[in-house]
C-alpha positions as a Markdown table, in Angstrom:
| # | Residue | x | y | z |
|---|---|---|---|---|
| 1 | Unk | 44.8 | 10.8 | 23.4 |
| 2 | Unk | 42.3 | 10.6 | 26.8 |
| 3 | Unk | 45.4 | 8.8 | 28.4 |
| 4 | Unk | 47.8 | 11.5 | 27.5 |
| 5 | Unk | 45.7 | 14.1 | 28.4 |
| 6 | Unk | 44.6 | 12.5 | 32.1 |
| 7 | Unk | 48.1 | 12.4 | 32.7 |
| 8 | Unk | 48.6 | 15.6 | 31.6 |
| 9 | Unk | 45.8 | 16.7 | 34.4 |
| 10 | Unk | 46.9 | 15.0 | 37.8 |
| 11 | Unk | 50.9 | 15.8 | 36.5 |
| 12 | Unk | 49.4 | 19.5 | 36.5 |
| 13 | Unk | 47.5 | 18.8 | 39.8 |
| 14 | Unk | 50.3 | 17.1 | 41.6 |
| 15 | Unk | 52.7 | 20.5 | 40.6 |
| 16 | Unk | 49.6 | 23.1 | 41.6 |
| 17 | Unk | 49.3 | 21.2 | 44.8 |
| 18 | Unk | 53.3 | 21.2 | 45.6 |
| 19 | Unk | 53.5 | 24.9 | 44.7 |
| 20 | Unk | 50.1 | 25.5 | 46.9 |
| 21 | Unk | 52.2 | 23.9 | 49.8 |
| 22 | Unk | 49.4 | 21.0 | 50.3 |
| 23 | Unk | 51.9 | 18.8 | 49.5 |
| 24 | Unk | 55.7 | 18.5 | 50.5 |
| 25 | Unk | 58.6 | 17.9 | 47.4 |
| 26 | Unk | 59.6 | 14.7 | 48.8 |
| 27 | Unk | 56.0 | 13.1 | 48.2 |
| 28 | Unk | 55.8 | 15.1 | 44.6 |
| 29 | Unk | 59.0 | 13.0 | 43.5 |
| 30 | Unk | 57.7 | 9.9 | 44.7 |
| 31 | Unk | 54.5 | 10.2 | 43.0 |
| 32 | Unk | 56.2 | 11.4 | 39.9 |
| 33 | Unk | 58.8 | 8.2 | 40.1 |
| 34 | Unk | 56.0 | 5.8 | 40.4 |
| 35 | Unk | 54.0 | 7.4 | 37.6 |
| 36 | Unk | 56.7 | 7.7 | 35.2 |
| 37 | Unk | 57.7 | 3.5 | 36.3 |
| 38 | Unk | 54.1 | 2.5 | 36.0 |
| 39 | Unk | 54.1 | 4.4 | 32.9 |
| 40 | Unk | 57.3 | 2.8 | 31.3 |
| 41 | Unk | 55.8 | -1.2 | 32.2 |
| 42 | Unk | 52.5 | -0.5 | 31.1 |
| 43 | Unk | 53.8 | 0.8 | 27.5 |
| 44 | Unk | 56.3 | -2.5 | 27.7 |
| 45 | Unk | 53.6 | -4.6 | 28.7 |
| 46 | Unk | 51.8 | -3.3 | 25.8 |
| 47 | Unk | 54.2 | -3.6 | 22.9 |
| 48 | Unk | 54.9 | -7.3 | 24.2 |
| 49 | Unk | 50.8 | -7.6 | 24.1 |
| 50 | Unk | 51.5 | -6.0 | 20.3 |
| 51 | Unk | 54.4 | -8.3 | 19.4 |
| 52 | Unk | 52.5 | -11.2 | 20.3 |
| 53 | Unk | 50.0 | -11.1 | 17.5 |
| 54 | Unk | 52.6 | -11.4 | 15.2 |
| 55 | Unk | 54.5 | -13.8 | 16.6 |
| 56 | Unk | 53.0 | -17.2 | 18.0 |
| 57 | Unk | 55.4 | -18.4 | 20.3 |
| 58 | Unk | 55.6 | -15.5 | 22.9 |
């Protein structure tokens, strides 16, 4: 729930910024590529973490 909601906040701070002009569009899609892949491994990284408990040979 913290981690959903800290996204939540710099997602929201990243737009605020881009619609304040403090920031261009081009940087505001590259942060939200990278967040969104860093998002995807981590969760992949996890269930593999998950899957591992239950079985021994990964």
């Amino acid at each position: 729930m913290v981690t959903v909601l800290g996204t939540s906040m710099v997602l929201f701070t990243v737009i605020y910024a881009e619609k304040k002009g403090w920031v261009d569009k081009s940087k505001v899609r590259v942060i939200m590529q990278v967040g969104m892949n860093v998002g995807i491994l981590g969760s992949l990284l996890y269930f593999l973490y998950t899957l591992s408990s239950f079985l021994p040979f990964l």
